[in-house]
N, C-alpha and C positions, 0 to 999 in steps of 0.2 A: 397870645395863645401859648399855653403850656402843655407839654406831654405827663401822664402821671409815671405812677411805675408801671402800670399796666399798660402803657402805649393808648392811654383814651385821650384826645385832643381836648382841654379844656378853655375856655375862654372867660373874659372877667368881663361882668356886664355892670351898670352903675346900679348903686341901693344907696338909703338915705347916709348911709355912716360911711360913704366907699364905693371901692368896687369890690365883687366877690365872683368867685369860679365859680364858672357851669359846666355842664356837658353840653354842648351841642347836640349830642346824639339825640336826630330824632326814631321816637317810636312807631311800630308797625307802618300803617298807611305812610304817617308821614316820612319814615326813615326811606319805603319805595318811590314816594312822591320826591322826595331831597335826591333820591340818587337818579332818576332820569328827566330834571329838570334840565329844561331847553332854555335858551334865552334868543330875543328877536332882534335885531340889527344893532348898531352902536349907541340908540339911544334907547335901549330897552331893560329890563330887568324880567325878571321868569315871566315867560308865556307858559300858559297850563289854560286847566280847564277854566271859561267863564265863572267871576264869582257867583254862588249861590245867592242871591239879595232879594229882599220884596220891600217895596218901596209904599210908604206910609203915604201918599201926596197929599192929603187933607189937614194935615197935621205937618206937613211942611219935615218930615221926618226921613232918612233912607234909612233900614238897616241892614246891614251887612252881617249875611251868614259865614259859611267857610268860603275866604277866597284864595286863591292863592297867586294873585299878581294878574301882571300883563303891561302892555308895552307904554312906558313913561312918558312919554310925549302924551301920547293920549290919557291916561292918569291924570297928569299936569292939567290939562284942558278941562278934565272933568272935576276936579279940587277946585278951579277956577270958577266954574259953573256953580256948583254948590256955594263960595263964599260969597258971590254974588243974588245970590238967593236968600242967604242965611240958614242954609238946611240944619238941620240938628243930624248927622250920625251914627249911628248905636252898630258899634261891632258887638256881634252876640253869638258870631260863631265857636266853633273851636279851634281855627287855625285862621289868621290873616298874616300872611307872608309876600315878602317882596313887596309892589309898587301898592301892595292894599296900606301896608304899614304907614302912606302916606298920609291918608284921614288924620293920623295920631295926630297932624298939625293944626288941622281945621279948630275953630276956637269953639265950637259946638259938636265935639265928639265926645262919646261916652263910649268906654268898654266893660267888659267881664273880666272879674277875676280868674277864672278859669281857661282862657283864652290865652293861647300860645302867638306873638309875635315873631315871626321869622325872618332876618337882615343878609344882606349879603351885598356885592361892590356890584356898578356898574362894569356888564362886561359885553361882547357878541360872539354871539352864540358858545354860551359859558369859556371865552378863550381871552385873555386879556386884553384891552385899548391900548393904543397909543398913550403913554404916561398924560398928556396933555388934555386926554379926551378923558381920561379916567379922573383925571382933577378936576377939571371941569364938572362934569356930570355925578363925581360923589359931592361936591359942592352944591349943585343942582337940588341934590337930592336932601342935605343936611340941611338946606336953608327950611326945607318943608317942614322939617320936624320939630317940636318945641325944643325950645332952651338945654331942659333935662337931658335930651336925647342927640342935641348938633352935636357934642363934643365926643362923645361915643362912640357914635356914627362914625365920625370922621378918623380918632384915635383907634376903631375897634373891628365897630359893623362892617365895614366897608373894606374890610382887610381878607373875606371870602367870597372867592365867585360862583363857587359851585356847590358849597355847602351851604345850608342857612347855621346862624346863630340867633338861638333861641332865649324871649323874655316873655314870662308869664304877667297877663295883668294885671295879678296881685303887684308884682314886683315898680308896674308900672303906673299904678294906683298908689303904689307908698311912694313913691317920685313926687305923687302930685297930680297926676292925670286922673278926670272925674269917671266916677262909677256910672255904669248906666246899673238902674232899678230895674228891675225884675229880672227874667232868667234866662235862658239864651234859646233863640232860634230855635222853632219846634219843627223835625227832622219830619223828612215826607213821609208818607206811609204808603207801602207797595204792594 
């Protein structure tokens, strides 16, 4: 993490040739969603609202809209349930942040380009672990991610508790992670 001249907190995220600086800063909703994110006991990552999802079951499919985490123990079980099924996952939101970001490991997930991932360390209730607990459980968590993304995680992601650090899926599609086809998640109408 780097300061510019301007005092913007920058951070370096992996691309095919490197790493390269971003802004973390996220925009509107999610810069208010980023600043009063809660986190649940010591084995948790941001609790917020239920992901938005609709679930394909015919087609052996979930996709996933905007979600924005929730409590890792439980995530874990449910990663578990899917690989054991062999679901296919299609992130087609515009935000998966915290414990959604785990899918990225499933070996039948597809995202959007346009689609913003969000990282941050395990913590309770956004305050730091026990050193011990914190290794453990960003370990935990790096094991989930593909290849591209453990070393990262572990040297990068996982070095904020309260902010996220932002990767778009373009970015994570030039890594190597597969595109999902068509367009993203068609928003409810009120």
């Amino acid at each position: 993490m780097a300061k510019s001249s301007h005092g913007v907190l920058w951070h370096k995220v992996p691309t095919k040739s490197g790493m390269r600086a971003v802004s973390p800063k996220p925009r509107g909703l999610l810069r208010s969603f980023a600043k009063s994110c809660i986190v649940a006991g010591s084995l948790a990552l941001v609790v917020a609202a239920p992901p938005v999802q609709a679930s394909n079951t015919t087609a052996n499919v979930m996709i996933i809209g905007n979600d924005y985490g929730g409590v890792l123990v439980q995530r874990l079980a449910n990663l578990q349930a899917l690989r054991l099924r062999g679901t296919t996952v299609e992130i087609r939101g515009d935000i998966c942040a915290s414990a959604c970001t785990l899918y990225l490991g499933l070996e039948n997930t597809c995202i959007l380009p346009q689609t913003r991932f969000g990282f941050h360390g395990p913590s309770s209730h956004g305050k730091p672990l026990p050193r011990a607990d914190y290794e453990r459980l960003s370990q935990v968590v790096a094991a989930q991610y593909p290849s591209v993304l453990r070393d990262w995680y572990v040297t990068s992601g996982r070095l904020t508790l309260r902010r996220m650090q932002y990767i778009s899926g373009r970015t994570l599609i030039d890594l190597g992670l597969r595109q999902c086809t068509g367009g993203p998640v068609p928003q409810a109408q009120s």
